[in-house]
PLY file of the C-alpha trace (Angstrom):
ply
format ascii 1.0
element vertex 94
property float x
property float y
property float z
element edge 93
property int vertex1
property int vertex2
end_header
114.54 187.91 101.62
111.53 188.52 103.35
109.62 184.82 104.82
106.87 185.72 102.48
108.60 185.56 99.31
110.85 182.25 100.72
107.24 180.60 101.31
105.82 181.38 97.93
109.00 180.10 96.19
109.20 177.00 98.14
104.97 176.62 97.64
105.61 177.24 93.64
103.44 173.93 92.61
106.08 171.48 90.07
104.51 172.45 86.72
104.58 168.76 85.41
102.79 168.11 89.24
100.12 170.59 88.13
99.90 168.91 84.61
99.05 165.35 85.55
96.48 166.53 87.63
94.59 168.85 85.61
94.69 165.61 83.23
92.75 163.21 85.99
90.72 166.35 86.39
89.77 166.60 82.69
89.68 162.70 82.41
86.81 162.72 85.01
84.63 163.61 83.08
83.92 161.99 79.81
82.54 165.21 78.13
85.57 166.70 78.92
88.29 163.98 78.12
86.13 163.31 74.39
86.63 167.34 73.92
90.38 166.96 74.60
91.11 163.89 72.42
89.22 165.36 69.89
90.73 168.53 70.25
94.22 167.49 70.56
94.83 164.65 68.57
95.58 162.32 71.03
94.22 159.30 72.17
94.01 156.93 75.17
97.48 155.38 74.01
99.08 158.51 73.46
98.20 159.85 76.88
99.40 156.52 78.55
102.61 156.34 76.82
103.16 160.20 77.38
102.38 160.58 80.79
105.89 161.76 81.78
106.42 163.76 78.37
106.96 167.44 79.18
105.31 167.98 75.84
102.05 165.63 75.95
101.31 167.38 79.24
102.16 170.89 77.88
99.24 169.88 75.16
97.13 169.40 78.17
97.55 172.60 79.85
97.87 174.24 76.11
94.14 172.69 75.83
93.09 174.14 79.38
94.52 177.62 78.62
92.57 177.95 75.28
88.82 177.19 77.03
88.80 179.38 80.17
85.52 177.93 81.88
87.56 174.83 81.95
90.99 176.52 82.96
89.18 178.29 85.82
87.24 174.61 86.96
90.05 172.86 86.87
92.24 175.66 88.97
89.32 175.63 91.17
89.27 171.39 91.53
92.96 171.49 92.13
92.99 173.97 94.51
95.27 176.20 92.69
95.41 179.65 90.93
94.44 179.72 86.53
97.52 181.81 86.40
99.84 178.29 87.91
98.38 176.54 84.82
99.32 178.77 82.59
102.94 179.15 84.40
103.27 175.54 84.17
102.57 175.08 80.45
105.12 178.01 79.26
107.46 175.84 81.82
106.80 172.58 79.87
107.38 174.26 76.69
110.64 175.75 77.29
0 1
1 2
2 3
3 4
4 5
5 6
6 7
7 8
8 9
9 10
10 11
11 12
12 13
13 14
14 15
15 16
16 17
17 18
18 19
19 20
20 21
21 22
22 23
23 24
24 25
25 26
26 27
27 28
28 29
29 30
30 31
31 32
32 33
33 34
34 35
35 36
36 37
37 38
38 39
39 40
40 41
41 42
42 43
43 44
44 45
45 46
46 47
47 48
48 49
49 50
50 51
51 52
52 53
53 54
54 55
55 56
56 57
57 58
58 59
59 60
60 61
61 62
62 63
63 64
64 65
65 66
66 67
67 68
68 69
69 70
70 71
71 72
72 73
73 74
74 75
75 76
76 77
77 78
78 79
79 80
80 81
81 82
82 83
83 84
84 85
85 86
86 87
87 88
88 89
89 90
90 91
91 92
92 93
């Protein structure tokens, strides 16, 4: 295997990594966190108690992945590609 593709497999960001912090991301701003609670059901409670639930974070990214100006923010605040989100939420979900 060529060093390349041994350094992008060992760099592959943990998708439930990726999830928590495109949550602080969205939770930074209070425009964005209303639009997710609203959006998602949730609230403040269900996001504490959830915060290690493959599928409460999976309705984060789900969220992310359905409004691209925030998908491509967030990517960009995280340092990280869109196309990791999105490869972290079908990982969450499976």
């Amino acid at each position: 295997m060529p060093p390349s593709d041994m350094e992008s497999k060992n760099s592959a960001p943990d998708p439930q990594t990726l999830a928590l912090q495109a949550l602080v991301w969205m939770l930074s701003d209070t425009r964005r966190a209303d639009r997710l609670l609203a959006i998602t059901g949730l609230d403040a409670d269900a996001l504490r108690a959830g915060i290690g639930d493959p599928l409460i974070l999976s309705a984060v990214l789900d969220h992310l992945a359905n409004y691209e100006p925030d998908l491509i923010a967030c990517a960009d605040a995280i340092d990280c590609k869109p196309t990791a989100l999105i490869h972290a939420h079908k990982a969450l979900t499976a």
